[in-house]
C-alpha positions, 0 to 999 in steps of 0.5 A: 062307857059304851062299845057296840057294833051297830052295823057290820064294818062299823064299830062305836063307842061312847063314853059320858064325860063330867064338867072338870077340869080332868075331863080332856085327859080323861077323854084322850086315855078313852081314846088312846084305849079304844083305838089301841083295838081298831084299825088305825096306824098307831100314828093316826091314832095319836092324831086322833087322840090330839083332835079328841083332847082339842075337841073335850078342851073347847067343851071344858073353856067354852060349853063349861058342861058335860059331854058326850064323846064317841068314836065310830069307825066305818070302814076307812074313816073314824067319826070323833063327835063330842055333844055338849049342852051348849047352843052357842056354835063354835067359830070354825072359819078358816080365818077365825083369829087365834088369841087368848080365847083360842082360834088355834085348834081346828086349824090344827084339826084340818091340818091333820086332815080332819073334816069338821062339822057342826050339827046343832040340836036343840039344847046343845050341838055336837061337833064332827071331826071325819079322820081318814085312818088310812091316811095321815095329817102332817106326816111323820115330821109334824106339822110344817 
């Protein structure tokens, strides 16, 4: 694990993430650890918490590989990026069709008011989940 300061006003850190069956709930106890310390609501710190567990999951059933998960806050916002190996680009329309293959989670992610990106790389892509810390997704009673 990896905890810099970049920049002033921004904060980072990286953690290498195994291919195993573990490795989401790994990743949400990085988290939840590191964010105890920055200046997230604990409420939206559990938002983030979920949206990294979504993130790692998708790496786990799909890239089937490592991962890289790092969360840098700038200001108000806090970027959760997961790299993985995989080329194949994840389906993020916002009517891709929820089945047994999944669908579900980035509607759940835009419903907490999660900004998604996709940067391809060669050799793999990482996915961008842009959460306002000073806001809130569905609210203090869940979602609708």
């Amino acid at each position: 694990m990896i905890t810099t300061m970049p920049s002033p006003g921004m904060t980072r850190h990286s953690v290498a993430l195994p291919y195993d069956p573990r490795t989401p709930a790994a990743a949400r106890r990085a988290a939840e650890r590191w964010l105890e310390g920055s200046r997230a609501r604990p409420a939206r710190a559990e938002e983030a918490v979920l949206i990294v567990s979504e993130l790692v999951t998708n790496v786990v059933r799909h890239a089937r590989g490592p991962c890289v998960l790092t969360l840098t806050v700038r200001g108000p916002l806090l970027d959760i990026a997961v790299a993985d190996r995989s080329e194949e680009l994840p389906w993020t329309s916002r009517e891709a069709p929820g089945d047994e293959r999944g669908g579900f989670g980035f509607p759940l992610i835009r419903g907490l008011g999660g900004r998604i990106k996709v940067v391809p790389a060669l050799g793999g892509k990482s996915l961008h989940v842009a959460l306002d810390l000073d806001s809130g997704g569905f609210g203090p009673d869940g979602p609708p």
